[in-house]
C-alpha positions in Angstrom: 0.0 0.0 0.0 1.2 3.6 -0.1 -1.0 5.4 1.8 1.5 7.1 4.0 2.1 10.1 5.7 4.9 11.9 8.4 3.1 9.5 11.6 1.8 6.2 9.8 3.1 4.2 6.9 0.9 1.3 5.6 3.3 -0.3 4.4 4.6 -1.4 7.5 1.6 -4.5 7.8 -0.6 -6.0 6.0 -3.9 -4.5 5.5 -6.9 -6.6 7.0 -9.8 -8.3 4.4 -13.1 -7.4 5.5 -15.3 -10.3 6.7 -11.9 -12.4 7.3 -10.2 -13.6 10.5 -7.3 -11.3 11.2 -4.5 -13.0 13.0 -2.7 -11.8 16.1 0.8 -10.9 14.3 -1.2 -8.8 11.8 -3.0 -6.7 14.6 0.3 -6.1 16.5 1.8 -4.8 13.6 -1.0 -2.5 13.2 -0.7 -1.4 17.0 2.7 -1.3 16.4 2.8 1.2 13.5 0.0 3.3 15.4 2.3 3.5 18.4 5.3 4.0 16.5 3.3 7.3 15.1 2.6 8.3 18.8 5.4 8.6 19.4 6.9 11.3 16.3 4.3 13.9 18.1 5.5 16.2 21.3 4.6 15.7 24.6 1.0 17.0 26.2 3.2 19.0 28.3 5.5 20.5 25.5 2.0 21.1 23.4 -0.1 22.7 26.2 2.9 24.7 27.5 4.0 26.0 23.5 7.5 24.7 23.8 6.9 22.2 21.2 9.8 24.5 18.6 12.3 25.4 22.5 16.0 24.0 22.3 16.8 24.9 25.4 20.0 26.3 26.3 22.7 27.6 23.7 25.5 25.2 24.4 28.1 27.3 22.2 30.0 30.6 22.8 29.6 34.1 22.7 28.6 35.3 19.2 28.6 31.5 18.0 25.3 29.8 19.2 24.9 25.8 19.3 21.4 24.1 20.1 19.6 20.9 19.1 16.3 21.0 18.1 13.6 18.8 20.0 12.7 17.0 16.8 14.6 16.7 13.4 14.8 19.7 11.2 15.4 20.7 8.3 16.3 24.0 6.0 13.4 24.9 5.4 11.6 28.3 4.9 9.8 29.6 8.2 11.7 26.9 10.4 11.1 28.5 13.8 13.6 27.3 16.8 13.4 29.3 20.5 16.4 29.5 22.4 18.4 30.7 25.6 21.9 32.3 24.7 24.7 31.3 26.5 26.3 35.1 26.3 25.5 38.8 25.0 26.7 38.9 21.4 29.6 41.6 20.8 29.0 41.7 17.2 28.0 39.4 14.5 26.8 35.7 15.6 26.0 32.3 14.3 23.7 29.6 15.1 24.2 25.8 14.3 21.1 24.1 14.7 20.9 20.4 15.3 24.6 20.3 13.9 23.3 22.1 10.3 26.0 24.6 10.2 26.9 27.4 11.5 24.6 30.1 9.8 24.0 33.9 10.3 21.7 35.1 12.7 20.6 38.6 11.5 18.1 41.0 12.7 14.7 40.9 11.8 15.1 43.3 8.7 17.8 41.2 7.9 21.1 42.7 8.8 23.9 41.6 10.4 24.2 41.7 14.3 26.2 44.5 15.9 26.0 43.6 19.6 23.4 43.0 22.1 21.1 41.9 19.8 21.0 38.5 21.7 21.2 38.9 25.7 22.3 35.9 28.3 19.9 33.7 29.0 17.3 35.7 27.6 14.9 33.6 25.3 14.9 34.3 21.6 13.3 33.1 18.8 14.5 32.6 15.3 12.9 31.5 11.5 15.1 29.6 8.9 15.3 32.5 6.1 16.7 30.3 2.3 16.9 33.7 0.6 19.6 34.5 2.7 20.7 31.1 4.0 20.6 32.6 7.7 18.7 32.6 11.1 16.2 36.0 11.6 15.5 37.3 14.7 11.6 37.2 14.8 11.2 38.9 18.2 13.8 41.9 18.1 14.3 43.8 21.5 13.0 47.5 21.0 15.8 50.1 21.3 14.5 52.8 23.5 17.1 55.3 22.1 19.6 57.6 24.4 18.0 58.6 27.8 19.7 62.0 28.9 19.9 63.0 32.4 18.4 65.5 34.5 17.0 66.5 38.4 13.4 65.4 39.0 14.1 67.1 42.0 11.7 69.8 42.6 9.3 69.6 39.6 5.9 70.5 40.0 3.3 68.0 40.1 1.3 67.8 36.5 -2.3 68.1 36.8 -3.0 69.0 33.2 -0.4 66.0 31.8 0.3 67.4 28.0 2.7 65.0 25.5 5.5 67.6 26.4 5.7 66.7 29.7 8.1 64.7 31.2 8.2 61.0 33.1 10.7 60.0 35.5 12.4 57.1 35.4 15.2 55.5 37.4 18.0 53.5 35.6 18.9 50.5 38.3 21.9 49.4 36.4 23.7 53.2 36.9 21.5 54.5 40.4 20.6 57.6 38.4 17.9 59.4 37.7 16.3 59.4 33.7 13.4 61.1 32.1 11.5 60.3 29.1 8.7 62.2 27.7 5.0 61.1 27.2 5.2 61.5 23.9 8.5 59.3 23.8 6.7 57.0 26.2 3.2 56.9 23.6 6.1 56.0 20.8 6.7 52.7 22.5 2.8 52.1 22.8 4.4 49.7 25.6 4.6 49.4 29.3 7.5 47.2 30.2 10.9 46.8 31.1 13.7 47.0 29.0 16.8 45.7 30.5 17.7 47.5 33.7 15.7 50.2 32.9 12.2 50.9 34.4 9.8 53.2 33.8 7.5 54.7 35.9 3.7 54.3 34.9 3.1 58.2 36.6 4.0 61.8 36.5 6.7 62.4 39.2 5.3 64.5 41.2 8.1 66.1 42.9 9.2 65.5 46.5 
C-alpha cells in the first residue's frame, strides 16, 4: 500500500480483508505502527505549554550559538527554533542548529548583528530564512534610544499631563535618575521593562 504520511506508513503491515479472521501478528503490527506514530508527536506537556519548537540552552560561545532541536529539522523556509543564549553577542553571531551549520543570525530586517542583539539567558526566537541562508530574529528587542539625564528634583506636580511633559524614570543598572517624555513613552505604545531600565507608569510629582 502507499498510503502514508509523516506519523503512519501502511506499508509497515498487512492491510486486513473485511469479513476475514485477522490474525494476532497482523493486529500487532498495526498497534505497532500506530504506536510508532505516537510517538513522532510532542509531549501534552510541551504542546499545552508551546514549547513544542524550545531547544533549550545555547551550548556554544559568545557570538557562536549551538542548540539541538527537540525534533529533526530541516532548512526549510519559516523553520522556527526558540532558544536561551549562552552570552551577550559583541557583534555578529552564528547559530548551528541540530549540527546544520553554523549560519548567520541577523536581525529581523535582515542585517547583520552589531551587539546585544541576543542577551544571556534571555529567550529568543529565530525562523530559517533560504533567501539568505541565515537565522532571523523574529522577536527583536526595542531600542529605547539615548536617555539623557536630569534632576526630578523639585518639579511641579502635573495636573494638566500634555505630550511635552516629562516622566521619571530611574536607571537601576547606573542608580541615576532618567526622564522620558510622554510623547516618547506613547512611541513605545508599551509598558515594560527594557533591560535595567524601568519606567514609571506616573507623572513624578516632585518631593
Amino acid at each position: 500500500m502507499t498510503d502514508t504520511n509523516d506519523y503512519f506508513d501502511e506499508d509497515n503491515y498487512t492491510a486486513l480483508a473485511r469479513l476475514t479472521q485477522a490474525r494476532a501478528e497482523d493486529i500487532n503490527l498495526i498497534t505497532t505502527a500506530l504506536t510508532a506514530g505516537f510517538d513522532l508527536l510532542p509531549s501534552k506537556a510541551r504542546l499545552y505549554e508551546g514549547r513544542t519548537t524550545y531547544c533549550g540552552d545555547d551550548t556554544g560561545a559568545v557570538n557562536a550559538a549551538v542548540v539541538t532541536a527537540p525534533y529533526t529539522i530541516a532548512l526549510t523556509d519559516g523553520c522556527r527554533l526558540r532558544f536561551r543564549p549562552v552570552a551577550t553577542n559583541t557583534g555578529a553571531a552564528t547559530l548551528n542548529a541540530s549540527a546544520l551549520g553554523a549560519l548567520a543570525v541577523v536581525t529581523f530586517a535582515g542585517a547583520a548583528l552589531t551587539g546585544g542583539e541576543l542577551l544571556l539567558s534571555a529567550f529568543v526566537d529565530v525562523a530559517y530564512n533560504s533567501t539568505g541562508n541565515h537565522w532571523r530574529i523574529v522577536n527583536p528587542l526595542i531600542d529605547v534610544g539615548t536617555i539623557t539625564t536630569f534632576d526630578i528634583d523639585g518639579l511641579a506636580a502635573q495636573t494638566s499631563p500634555s505630550e511635552a511633559d516629562t516622566v521619571a524614570i530611574y536607571d537601576v543598572g547606573l542608580s541615576a535618575k532618567r526622564k522620558v517624555t510622554l510623547a516618547n513613552v506613547l512611541a513605545l505604545n508599551q509598558t515594560a521593562e527594557q533591560g535595567d531600565l524601568v519606567l514609571r507608569s506616573q507623572l513624578y510629582a516632585g518631593a
